[in-house]
N, C-alpha and C positions, 0 to 999 in steps of 0.2 A: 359508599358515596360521600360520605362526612369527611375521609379521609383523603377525598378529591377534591373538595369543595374547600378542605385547608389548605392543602396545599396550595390549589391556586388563588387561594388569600393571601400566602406567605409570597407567593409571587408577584402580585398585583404589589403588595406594600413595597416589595422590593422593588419592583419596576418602574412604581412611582420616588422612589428615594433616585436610583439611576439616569431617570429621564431630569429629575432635577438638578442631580448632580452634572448630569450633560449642559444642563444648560446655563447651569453658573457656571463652567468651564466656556462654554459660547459667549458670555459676556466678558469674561476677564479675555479671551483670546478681540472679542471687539474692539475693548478698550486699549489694550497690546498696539493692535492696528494703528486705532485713533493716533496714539502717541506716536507709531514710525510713522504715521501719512504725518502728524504736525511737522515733527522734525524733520523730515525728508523733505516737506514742502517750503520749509526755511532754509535749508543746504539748498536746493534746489535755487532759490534766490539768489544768494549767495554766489555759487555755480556760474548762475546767467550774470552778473554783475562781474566776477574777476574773466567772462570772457570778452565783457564790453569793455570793461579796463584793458584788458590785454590788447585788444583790437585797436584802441586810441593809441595805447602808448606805441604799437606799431608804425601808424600814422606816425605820429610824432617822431620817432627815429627817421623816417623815409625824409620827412619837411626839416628835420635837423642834418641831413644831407645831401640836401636838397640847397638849404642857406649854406652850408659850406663852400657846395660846388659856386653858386652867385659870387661868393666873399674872395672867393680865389679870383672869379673872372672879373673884380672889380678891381681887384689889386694890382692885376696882371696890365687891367687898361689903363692903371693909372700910374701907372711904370713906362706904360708905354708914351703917354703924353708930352715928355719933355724930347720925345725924338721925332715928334711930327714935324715937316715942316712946311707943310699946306696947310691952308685957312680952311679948304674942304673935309680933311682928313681930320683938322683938329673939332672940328662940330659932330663929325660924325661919328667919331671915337667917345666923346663928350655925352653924346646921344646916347652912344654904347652904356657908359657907365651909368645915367640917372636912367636907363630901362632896366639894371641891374640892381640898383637899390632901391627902384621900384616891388621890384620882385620881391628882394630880400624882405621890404617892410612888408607886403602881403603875405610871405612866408613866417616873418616873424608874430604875425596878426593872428593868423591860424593858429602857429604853433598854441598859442595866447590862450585863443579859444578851445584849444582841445586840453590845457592844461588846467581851465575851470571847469572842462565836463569832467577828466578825471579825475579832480579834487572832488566833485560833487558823488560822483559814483563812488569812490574810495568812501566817501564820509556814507554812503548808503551801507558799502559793502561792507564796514567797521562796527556798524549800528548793526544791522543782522547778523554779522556773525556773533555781536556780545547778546542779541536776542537768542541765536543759539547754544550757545554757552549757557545762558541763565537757564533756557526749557531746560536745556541736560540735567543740567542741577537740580529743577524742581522736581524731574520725573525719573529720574535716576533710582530714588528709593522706590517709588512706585515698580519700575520696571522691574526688580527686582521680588518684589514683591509678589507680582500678578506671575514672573515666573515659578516662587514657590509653591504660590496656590494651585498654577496648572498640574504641578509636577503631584502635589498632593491630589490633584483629581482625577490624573489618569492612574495613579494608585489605588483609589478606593473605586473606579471604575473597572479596572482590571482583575481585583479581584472579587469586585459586585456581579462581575460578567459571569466569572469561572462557577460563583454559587448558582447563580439564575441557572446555568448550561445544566448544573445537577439536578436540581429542582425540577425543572423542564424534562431533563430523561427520565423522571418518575412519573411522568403523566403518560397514558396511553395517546400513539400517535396523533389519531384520531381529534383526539379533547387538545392535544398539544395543538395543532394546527389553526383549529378553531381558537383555541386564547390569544394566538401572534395574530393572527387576522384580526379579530375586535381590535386588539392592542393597537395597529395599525390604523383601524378606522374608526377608533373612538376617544381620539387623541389621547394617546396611553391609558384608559381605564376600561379595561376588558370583565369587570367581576364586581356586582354595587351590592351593596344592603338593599332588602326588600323591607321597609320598617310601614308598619300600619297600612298597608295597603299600597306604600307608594314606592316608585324605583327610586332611587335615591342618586340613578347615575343621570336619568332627565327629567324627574321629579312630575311623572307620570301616574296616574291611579293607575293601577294591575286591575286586571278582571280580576272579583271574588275568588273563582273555580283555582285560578292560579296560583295564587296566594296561597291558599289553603294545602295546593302541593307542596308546596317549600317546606312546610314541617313534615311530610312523609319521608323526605330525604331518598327519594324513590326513585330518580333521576334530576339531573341539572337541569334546571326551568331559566326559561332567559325572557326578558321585557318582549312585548310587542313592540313595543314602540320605537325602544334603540338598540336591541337585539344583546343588550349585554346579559352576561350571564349573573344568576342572583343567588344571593344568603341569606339567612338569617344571623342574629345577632341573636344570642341566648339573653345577653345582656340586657336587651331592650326590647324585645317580645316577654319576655317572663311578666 
């Protein structure tokens, strides 16, 4: 029995070293995250601004050929002018051309206007991207970094796994089943010290009767109260 009661000491410690090491690997991989969600979330801005740029300066080619076509039909009627020769013809042709430079000066108005939203967008879109630029730069070393330390924890995981798996086929099926189970439902601690009377995994009095078994070494005794399985400590009963 003493020599099952070690072993699944050696595996509790182990188990609890694993589960820790899991979960510093769950933080460096959160923080990973953080940093693509920043940066992605800054491209993403980025992104949405050179597609409103793009969309203006659209506009703006269409209204830049738009005043062409005007500039030509103003040209065209003011050509035509010196061959009129009715007083009707000549007003209404006249009419023709100040409805045409009407246009143009609205068409150059807009233009006007969509070349101070693109300046202003350009000036957002120039500002985010050096925002992007600078995070790269401050989180560059980091990213780097959080990938060696992943890479070191699925190493010392992998082969934390392979000893547990040994460890674990030296225990009879039975007692094995039983230790994943607690493991499961006593957030990783399946196996506490029983010191002076008390469980030490939910800091419970033991019935006297009980206690008193743990130094028979007679079989594995577990708490009433949170069903883990219990030891002694020579070190701290003597």
């Amino acid at each position: 029995m003493q020599e099952k009661l070690e072993l699944l000491r050696d595996l509790q410690e182990m188990d609890t070293d694993l589960i820790r090491k899991r979960g510093e690997k769950e933080a460096l991989e959160a923080e990973q995250s953080t940093i693509t969600a920043d940066l992605d979330k800054v491209q993403e801005m980025i992104d949405s601004l050179e597609a409103e740029i793009g969309g203006l300066e659209d506009q703006r080619k269409d209204l830049s050929q738009d005043l062409l076509v005007e500039e030509g039909n103003i040209k065209r009627a003011e050509e035509r002018l010196p061959t009129i020769k009715t007083q009707k013809e000549y007003v209404a042709l006249l009419k023709e051309v100040d409805s045409a430079k009407k246009m143009n000066k609205d068409i150059q108005e807009s233009i006007g206007r969509l070349d101070e939203k693109i300046e202003a967008l350009t000036g957002d879109r120039d500002e985010k991207a050096g925002e992007l630029e600078e995070l790269n730069g401050s989180v560059e070393g980091r990213q780097g970094e959080i990938k060696s330390s992943i890479e070191a924890c699925d190493k010392v995981l992998t082969e934390g796994d392979d000893k547990r798996d040994a460890l674990l086929e030296q225990l009879p099926k039975q007692l094995r089943k039983r230790y994943e189970m607690l493991l499961d439902r006593r957030a990783g601690i399946a196996i506490v010290e029983a010191r002076q009377g008390i469980c030490l995994g939910c800091n419970m009095n033991l019935p006297p009767q009980l206690y008193n078994r743990l130094f028979t070494l007679d079989e594995i005794q577990t708490c009433p109260h949170c069903n883990r399985m219990l030891y002694l400590d020579p070190a701290t009963t003597a």
